[in-house]
C-alpha positions in Angstrom: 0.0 0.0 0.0 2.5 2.2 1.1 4.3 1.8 -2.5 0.9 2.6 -4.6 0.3 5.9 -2.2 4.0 6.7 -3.3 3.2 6.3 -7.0 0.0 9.1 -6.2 2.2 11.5 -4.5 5.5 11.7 -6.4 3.6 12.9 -9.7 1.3 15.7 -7.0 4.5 16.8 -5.6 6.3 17.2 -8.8 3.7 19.3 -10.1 3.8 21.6 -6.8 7.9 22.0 -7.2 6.8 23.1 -11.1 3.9 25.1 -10.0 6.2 27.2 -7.5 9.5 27.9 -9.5 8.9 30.8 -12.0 12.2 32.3 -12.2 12.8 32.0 -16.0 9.1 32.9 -16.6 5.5 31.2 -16.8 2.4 31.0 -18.1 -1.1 33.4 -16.9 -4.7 34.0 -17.3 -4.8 36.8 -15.2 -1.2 38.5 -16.8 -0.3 38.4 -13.2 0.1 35.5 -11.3 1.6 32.3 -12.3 -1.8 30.8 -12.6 -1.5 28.5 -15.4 0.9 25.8 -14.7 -0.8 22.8 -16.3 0.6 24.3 -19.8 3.9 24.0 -19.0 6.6 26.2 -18.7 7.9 27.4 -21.6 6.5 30.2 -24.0 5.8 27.7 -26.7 3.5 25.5 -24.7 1.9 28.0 -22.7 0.9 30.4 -26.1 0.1 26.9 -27.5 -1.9 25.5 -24.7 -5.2 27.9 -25.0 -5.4 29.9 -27.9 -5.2 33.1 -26.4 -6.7 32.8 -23.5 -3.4 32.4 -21.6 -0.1 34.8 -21.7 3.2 34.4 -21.0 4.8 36.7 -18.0 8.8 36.9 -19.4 9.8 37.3 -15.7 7.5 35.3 -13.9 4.5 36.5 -11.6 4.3 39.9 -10.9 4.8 40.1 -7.0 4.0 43.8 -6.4 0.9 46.0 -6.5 2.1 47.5 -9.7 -0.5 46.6 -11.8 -4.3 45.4 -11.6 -4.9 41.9 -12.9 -7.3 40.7 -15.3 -11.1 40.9 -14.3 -10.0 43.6 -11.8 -12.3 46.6 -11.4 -10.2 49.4 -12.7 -12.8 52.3 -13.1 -10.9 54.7 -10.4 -7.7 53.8 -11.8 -8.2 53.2 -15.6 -4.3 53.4 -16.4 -3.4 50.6 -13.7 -3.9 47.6 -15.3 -1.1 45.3 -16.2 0.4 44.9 -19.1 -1.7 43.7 -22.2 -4.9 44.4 -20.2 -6.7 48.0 -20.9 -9.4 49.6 -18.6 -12.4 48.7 -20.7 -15.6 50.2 -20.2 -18.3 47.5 -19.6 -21.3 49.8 -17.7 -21.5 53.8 -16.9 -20.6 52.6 -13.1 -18.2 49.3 -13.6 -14.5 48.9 -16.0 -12.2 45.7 -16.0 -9.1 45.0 -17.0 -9.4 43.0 -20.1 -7.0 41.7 -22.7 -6.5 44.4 -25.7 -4.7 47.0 -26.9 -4.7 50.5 -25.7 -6.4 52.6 -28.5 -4.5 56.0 -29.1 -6.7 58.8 -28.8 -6.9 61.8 -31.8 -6.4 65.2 -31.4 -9.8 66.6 -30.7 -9.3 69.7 -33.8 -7.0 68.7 -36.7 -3.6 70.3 -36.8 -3.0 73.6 -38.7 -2.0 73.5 -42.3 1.6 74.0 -42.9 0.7 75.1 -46.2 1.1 79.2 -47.6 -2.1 80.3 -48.3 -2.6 82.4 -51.4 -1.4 86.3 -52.0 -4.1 88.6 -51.8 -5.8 90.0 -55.1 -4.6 93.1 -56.1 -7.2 96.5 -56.4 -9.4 96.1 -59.0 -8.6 97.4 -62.5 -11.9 98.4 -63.9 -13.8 101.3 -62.7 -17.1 101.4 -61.8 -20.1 102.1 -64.1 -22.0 104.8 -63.9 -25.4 104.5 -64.0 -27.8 107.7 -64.8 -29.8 109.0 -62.3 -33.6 107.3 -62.4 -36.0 109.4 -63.7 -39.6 110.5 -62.4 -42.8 109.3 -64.8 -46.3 110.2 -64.7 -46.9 106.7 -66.2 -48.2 104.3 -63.4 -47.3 101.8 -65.8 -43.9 101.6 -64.8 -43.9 101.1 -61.0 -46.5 98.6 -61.2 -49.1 100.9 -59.8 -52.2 100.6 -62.1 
């Protein structure tokens, strides 16, 4: 019995030795913790393991407060989130760090034309007609009176 319980544990306790050493990097869901460990530990199987669903962190778990993980609330704090995550907007009152990249915003007005802008016209050439003075009528024709 003793020998069959050994032949459980050994292949449990390997897994928790791979599951704690992260030095050289490791596979996420979260793109902070080492959460993922069932992949493997190399970039290849872990970016091969769940389409991608999973990253891999380059130098293992992120152990500070740094950053916000992934399904973290980050509407307060919408440029915390770690890296790959963005703050995205899911209700008026409620963002989350989710997978995507950061959009880059536009200027809001366009920026000025570098471009020289025509000379002015110069005075003009003709002169003006002149136009004789109107003259009065008796006829009621012409004004539209009749």
């Amino acid at each position: 019995m003793l020998t069959s319980l050994s032949m459980i544990l050994a292949p449990i306790l390997l897994l928790g030795l791979i599951h704690d050493v992260h030095a050289a990097g490791c596979c996420s869901m979260d793109y902070k913790e080492c959460d993922v460990w069932w992949c493997g530990s190399t970039k290849s199987s872990c970016e091969n393991c769940g389409d991608d669903a999973f990253v891999f962190l380059e130098n293992g778990a992120i152990t500070d407060n740094t950053c916000l993980k992934r399904w973290s609330g980050c509407k307060n704090d919408p440029n915390a989130c770690c890296d790959g995550l963005v703050c995205t907007e899911l209700s008026r009152y409620y963002s989350q760090c989710l997978p995507g990249e950061a959009e880059e915003e536009e200027p809001a007005t366009s920026p000025p034309s570098l471009r020289p802008t025509k000379k002015p016209t110069d005075e003009p050439t003709k002169a003006p007609i002149n136009l004789p003075p109107p003259q009065e009528s008796d006829d009621d024709s012409m004004c539209g009176c009749a």
